[in-house]
C-alpha angles and dihedrals in degrees: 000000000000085000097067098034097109095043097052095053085052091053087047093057095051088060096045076231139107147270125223137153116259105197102297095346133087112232124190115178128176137123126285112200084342091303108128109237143174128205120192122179110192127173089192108134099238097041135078114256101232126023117182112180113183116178121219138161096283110175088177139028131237135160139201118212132169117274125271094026111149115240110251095152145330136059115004122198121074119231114201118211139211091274122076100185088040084057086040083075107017135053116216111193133161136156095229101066096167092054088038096056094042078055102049094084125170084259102039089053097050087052089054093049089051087045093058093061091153137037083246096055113119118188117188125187110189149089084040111313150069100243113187117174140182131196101227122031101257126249145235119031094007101174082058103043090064104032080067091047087048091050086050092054095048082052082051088048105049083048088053086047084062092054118110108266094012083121091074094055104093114214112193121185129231125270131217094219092045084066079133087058100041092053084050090052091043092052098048089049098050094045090049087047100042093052103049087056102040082071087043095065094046087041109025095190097078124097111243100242129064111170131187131244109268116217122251116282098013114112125238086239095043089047096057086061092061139083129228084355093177087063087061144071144189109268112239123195097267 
């Protein structure tokens, strides 16, 4: 990754955050406009080569995939925008039509369209977070190249924050002495995201983001700090 050196300490400063080597990937984490996010550039062969996971208070789910993609699973209805050429080359669905289309805004829309640079570009929000991946780390000019995904994104969070209920959805920032929780977080965010496209480069049909059912009464965002969290629930008072 020498390479990239110079463009992940630049990311990392963005962030106010750090940069550190995950196995064979490069991770930087920090907070963007006091969003958490992780950034994780890989050159691994089954792996995408950049993963950015913001969370954000996200009430519906919704993906963005490249046209002509076959359904495996997801969401399944397909929500044309205001651009024709932008739906030529890329596939909106969602399953909550009415929450995805309130959140479709002029400017919500114009972030998107800057998000999906490439024909191998895969944005998921759902389960807590805004989650955008490539195939290949992009070049030139890479620092820069996602320091302007992670400002989009922030555009794509401030309009969830104006969805009904988004106020429940609690977003906490990362801090520098929970460096312990926000590996956690780090971890549980990569292996939901590698994963996802992981099959989305043997099948590229499928959206890049599968996310369990979260029991009642645990957050999205709390839930991203935790473990296993299927094999958890809220205590009650029994």
């Amino acid at each position: 990754y020498e390479e990239y050196a110079a463009a992940a300490r630049e990311v990392a400063g963005a962030l106010r955050g750090e940069v550190f080597r995950d196995h064979e990937d490069v991770v930087m984490f920090g907070n963007y406009r006091d969003l958490p996010a992780i950034v994780r550039l890989s050159n691994g062969e089954n792996t995408p080569g950049l993963i950015i996971r913001m969370q954000a208070p996200v009430t519906f789910s919704l993906s963005v995939v490249p046209a002509g993609t076959p359904l495996t699973e997801g969401a399944r209805a397909p929500l044309p925008t205001r651009d024709a050429v932008f739906d030529a080359r890329f596939t909106v669905r969602s399953d909550q039509p009415t929450q995805a289309k309130m959140f479709l805004t002029r400017q919500a829309q114009a972030s998107l369209q800057r998000l999906c640079c490439s024909s191998k570009t895969y944005v998921s929000i759902d389960a807590g977070a805004i989650e955008l991946s490539e195939l290949v780390i992009p070049e030139p000019e890479t620092g820069s190249h996602i320091q302007d995904h992670l400002k989009h994104m922030a555009v794509l969070a401030e309009t969830l924050r104006e969805m009904p209920g988004a106020d429940r959805v609690q977003v906490t920032p990362f801090r520098r002495e929970r460096h312990i929780a926000a590996r956690i977080a780090i971890a549980i965010g990569a292996i939901v995201a590698l994963a996802s496209v992981f099959a989305a480069t043997r099948m590229p049909m499928r959206p890049p983001l599968t996310s369990p059912r979260l029991p009642a009464g645990i957050t999205p965002a709390d839930a991203a700090m935790i473990p296993d969290i299927t094999q958890w629930r809220l205590a009650t008072e029994d």
